[in-house]
N, C-alpha and C positions, 0 to 999 in steps of 0.2 A: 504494500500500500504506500500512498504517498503520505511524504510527515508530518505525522498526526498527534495532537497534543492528547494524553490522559491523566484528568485530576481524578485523582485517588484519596479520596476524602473517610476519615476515623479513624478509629484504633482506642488504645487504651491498655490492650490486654497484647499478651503473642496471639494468641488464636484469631482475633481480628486483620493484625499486622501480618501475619505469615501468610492468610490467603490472598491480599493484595498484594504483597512480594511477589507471591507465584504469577499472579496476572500481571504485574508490571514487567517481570524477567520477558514473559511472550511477547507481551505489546513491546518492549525493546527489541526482540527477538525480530518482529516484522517494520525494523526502523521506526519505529515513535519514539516520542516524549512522552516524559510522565514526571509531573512531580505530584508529590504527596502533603496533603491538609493535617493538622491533629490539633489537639491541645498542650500545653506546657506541661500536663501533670500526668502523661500518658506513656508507658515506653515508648512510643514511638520517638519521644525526642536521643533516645541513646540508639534505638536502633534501624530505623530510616539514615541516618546518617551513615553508619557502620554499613549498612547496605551499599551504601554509593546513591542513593536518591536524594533530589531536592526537598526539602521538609517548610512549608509553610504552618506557624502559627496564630493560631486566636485562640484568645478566652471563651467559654462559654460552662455556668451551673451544668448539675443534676438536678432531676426530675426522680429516676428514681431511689430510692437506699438513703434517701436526705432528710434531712428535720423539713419542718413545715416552713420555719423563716427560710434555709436554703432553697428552697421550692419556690419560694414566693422573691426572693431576691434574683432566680433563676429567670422565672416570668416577667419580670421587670427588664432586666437586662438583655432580652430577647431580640427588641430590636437594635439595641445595637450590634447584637454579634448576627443578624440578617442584615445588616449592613455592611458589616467587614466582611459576611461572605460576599456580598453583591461586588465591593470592591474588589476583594481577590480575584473573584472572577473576571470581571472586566478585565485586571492588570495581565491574569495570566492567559484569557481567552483559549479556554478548553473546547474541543473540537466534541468532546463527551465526557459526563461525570459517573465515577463508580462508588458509591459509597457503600465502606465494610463493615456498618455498624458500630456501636460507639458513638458519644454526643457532635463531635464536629461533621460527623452526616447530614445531619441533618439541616443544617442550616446552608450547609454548600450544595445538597442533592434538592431542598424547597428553590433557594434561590438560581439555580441551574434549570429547574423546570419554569419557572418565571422568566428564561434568557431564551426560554425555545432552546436547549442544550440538550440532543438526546441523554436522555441520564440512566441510571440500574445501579441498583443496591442489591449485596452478598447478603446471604442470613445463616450463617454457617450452623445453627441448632434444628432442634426440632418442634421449640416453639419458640416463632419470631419474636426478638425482643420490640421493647414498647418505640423505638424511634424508627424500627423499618414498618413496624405494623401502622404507625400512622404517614410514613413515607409513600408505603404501598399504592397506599391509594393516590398519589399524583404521580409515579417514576413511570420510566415506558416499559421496563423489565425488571425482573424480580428473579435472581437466582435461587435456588433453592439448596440446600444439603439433604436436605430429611424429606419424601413425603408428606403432606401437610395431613393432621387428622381431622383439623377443621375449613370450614369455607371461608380464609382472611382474605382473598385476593382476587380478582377478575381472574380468569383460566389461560387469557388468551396471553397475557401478561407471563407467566409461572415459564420457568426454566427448573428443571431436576435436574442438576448438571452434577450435584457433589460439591462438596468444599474443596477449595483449591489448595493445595499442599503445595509446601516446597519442593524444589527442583530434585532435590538430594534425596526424599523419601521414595524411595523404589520397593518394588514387591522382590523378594527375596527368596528361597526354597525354604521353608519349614522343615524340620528335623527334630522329630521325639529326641527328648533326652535321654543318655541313656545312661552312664556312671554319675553323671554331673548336671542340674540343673540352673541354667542362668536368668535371672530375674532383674526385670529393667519393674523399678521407683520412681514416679515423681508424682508432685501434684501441679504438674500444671506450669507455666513459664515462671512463675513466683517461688515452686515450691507449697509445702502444706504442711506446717509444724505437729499439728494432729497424725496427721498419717505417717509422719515419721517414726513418730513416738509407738504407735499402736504398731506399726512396721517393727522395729527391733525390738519390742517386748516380744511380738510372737518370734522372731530365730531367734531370741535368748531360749524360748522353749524347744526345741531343734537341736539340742546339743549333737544327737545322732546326726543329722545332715552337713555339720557344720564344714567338713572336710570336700562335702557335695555340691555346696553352692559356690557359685559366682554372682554376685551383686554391681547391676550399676544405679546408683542411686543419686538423682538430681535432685540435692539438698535445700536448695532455695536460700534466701540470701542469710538468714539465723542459725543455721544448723551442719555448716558444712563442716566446722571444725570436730563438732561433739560427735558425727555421726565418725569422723574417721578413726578416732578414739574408739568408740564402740567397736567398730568392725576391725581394730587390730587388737584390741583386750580379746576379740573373742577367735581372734585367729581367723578369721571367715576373708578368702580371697575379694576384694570391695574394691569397685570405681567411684569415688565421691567428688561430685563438682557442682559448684553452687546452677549450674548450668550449663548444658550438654550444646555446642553449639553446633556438631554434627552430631543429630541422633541417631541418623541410617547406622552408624556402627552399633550402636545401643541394639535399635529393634533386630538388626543383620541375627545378633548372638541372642536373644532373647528367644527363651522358650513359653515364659511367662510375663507379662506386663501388669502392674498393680500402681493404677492412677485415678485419676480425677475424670471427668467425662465432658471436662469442653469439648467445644464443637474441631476445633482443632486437632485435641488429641485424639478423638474415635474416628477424626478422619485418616488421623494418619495410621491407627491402628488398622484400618480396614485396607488401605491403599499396601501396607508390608503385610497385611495377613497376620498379626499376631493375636493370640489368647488374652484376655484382661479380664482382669475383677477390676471391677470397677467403680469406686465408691465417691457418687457425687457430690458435689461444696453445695450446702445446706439451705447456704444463704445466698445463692446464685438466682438471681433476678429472674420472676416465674419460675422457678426452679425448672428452668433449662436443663440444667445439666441431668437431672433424673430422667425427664423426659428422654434426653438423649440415650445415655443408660439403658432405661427401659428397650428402646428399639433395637440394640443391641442381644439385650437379654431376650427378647421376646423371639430372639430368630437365633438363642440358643450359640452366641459368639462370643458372649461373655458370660460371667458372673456379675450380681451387683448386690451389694449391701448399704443400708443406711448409716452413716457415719455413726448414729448415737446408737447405733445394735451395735456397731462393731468393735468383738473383743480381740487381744491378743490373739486370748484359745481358740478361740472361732478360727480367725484369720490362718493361724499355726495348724490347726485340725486339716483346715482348703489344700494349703502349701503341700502336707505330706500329703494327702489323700492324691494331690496331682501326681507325686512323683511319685508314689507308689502305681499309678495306673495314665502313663505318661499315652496311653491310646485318648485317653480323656482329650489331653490337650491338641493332637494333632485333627481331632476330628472338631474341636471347637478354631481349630485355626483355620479348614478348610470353611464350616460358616462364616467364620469373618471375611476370609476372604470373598466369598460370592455376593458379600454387600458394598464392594470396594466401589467407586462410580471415579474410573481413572480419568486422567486428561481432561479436569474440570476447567483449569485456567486456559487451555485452547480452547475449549467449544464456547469460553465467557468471552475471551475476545475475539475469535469468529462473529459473537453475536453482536461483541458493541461494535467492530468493524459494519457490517451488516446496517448498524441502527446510523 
């Protein structure tokens, strides 16, 4: 195509950030531009840059997870930050807007549709958060990750394409374990102090295994020291880093994965094929992440528990029962894989090219 500008608008989280990565590497791929939108208090300001992409900021509140005066100071200040997106757009004159969720979407994918900009927003879960669900209804296109259960969106509008993963996550050959099992940890681009903790109380009950495991364990930013202590008191071969920033070597050796259920992580889960238990953040907005979960579980590719049920013993009982009947896992890594929906960031900019 000829050279075509894409504003990449949100973030907040990795799992927002990383399916617009993926889409901005293709739209590169087919000579465009792309620079990217966020807020100041968003990873995207450490990791947009570290990528090599242009990163535009504005302020803008929350709406949800906030006190009532942040809510109402949010509403207030609304039009000014539809204003500075109307500016940004003007300055940067986007050829199309993609917005991946997260509050700076919203006010660059309204005001993008106010410019006549064909525009489309990613929803990487399986229940749309609150600023694509009210985005929906003015964008020209709606990607999807998930099946919808409910009717939120015009049909004609709705793309199933899958969340768009990074370049680096490839499906890989699955391989029962067989003297040795290796377990990939983490919760999520942040880490998840809970899940740590409930994580090495159950191998502290494991003494038998202890010689059996391989662990890689993405600590998050509190925990990387104390986990590496643990796992050399207790002799247990361990990878500890407060963040994996190649995972594909992680899920390549993983026989087992024990994470969080962003939209992110079960995409990448499904895209390498691997096994997870899977225990969703509690406090995740609509509680997404269970939804997500659930569809996982429901088609028999995971495990999934509720944070506040989950004990060590529980946890430690799952662990050995798998590796005593390692058929278990190879036959939960083939459903995952048949829910894998690859090639999501070609068929998205296929389609904004298209729009």
């Amino acid at each position: 195509m000829t050279q075509k500008k894409l504003l990449i608008a949100g973030g907040g989280t990795g799992g927002h950030l990383f399916s617009g990565i993926a889409v901005a590497r293709i739209w590169q791929q087919q000579k465009g531009e792309v620079c990217f939108v966020g807020t100041p208090l968003g990873q995207e300001t450490s990791v947009i840059p570290k990528e090599g992409f242009r990163l535009n900021l504005f302020k803008i509140g929350r709406l949800k997870g906030s006190s009532l005066f942040s809510k109402i100071l949010t509403l207030l200040t609304l039009p000014k930050a539809l204003w500075a997106a109307y500016r940004l757009i003007v300055r940067e004159r986007p050829h199309v807007i993609l917005g991946i969720g997260g509050y700076a979407s919203g006010p660059l994918c309204l005001m993008g549709v106010v410019k006549k900009i064909p525009t489309a927003i990613v929803d990487q879960n399986a229940t749309p958060g609150l600023t694509n669900r009210i985005l929906g209804k003015f964008v020209d296109r709606i990607f999807l990750s998930f099946p919808l259960k409910k009717n939120l969106f015009k049909e004609k509008k709705i793309r199933v394409f899958g969340n768009p993963v990074r370049n680096e996550i490839q499906k890989t050959p699955y391989v029962s374990p067989q003297n040795k099992m290796t377990i990939l940890i983490f919760g999520g681009s942040q880490g998840a102090v809970s899940l740590n903790q409930v994580f090495i109380e159950a191998i502290a009950l494991l003494p038998e295994l202890k010689d059996r495991l391989e662990i890689f364990h993405q600590a998050g930013k509190t925990d990387e020291d104390t986990l590496k202590q643990f796992y050399q008191n207790c002799g247990i071969s361990a990878t500890v880093k407060r963040f994996f920033d190649n995972p594909q070597h992680c899920y390549a050796k993983a026989h087992l994965v024990i994470s969080r259920a962003g939209g992110g992580t079960v995409s990448e889960l499904s895209i390498t094929g691997r096994p997870a238990i899977l225990i969703p953040y509690p406090f995740a907005a609509d509680n997404h992440q269970w939804e997500n979960a659930m569809y996982f579980a429901e088609n028999k590719a995971a495990w999934i528990y509720k944070q506040e049920e989950l004990t060590p013993e529980g946890l430690a009982k799952t662990i050995r029962d798998l590796f005593e009947h390692p058929e278990i896992l190879l036959k939960t890594a083939e459903n995952m894989s048949k829910l894998a929906l690859p090639n999501a960031a070609e068929r998205i900019v296929e389609e904004l090219i298209n729009l």
